[in-house]
Phi, psi and omega in degrees: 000120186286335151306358187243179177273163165313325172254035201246286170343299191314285148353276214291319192262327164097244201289307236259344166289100177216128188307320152244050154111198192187128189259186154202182189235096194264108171350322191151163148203196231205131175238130185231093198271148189254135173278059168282029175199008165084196137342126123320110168312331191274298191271359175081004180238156161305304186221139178294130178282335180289323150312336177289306203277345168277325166304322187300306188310334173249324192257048156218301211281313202304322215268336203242318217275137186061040191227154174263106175299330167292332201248308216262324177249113202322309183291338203254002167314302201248032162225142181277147162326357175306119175351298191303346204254352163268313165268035157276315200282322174316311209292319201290314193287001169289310169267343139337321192233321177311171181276159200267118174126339167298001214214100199251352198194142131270130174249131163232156188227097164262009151208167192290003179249337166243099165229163162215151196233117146278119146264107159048222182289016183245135179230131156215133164253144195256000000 
């Protein structure tokens, strides 16, 4: 966190604090939608998945996948890099494009021991 001191940093993150930056591979997450108008009756579906996957493809993989988040993506300048702070960002570049009211959860796995789950303003880590 560039608000903090090196050894404030050091403290608050431990391993995961290194001056030039520190990576991951994230295990993987989970989009999770609420039928708040149910089934379509016509196409049998909540949503065309093929739209679901141009949404992903633009609010996860274009801004975050293969990227030094800190260095590469514009938000993360001025927010730290934290799991949780990754799934604020998905959620948001998410409901920007989805249709509204669809959008019930983000998981992110950044081990198979550390995930977060964003609702919106509910944030929980597991």
């Amino acid at each position: 966190s560039k608000s903090l001191s090196d050894e404030e940093n050091l403290k608050l993150f431990g391993k995961c604090n290194n001056p030039n930056g520190h990576g991951h591979n994230y295990k993987g997450g989970k989009l999770n939608s609420i039928l708040p108008q149910g089934i379509d009756p016509v196409s049998g579906m909540v949503m065309n998945l093929t739209d679901l996957k141009e949404y992903m493809q633009e609010a996860i993989m274009e801004p975050l996948d293969h990227k030094n988040l800190d260095k590469d993506v514009p938000y993360f300048s001025e927010v730290v890099s934290t799991t949780e702070n990754v799934a604020v960002f998905i959620w948001d570049n998410l409901q920007r494009l989805l249709p509204q009211g669809i959008l019930y959860k983000v998981e992110v796995h950044e081990t198979e021991q550390n995930v977060v789950v964003y609702k919106g303003e509910e944030t929980i880590v597991k």
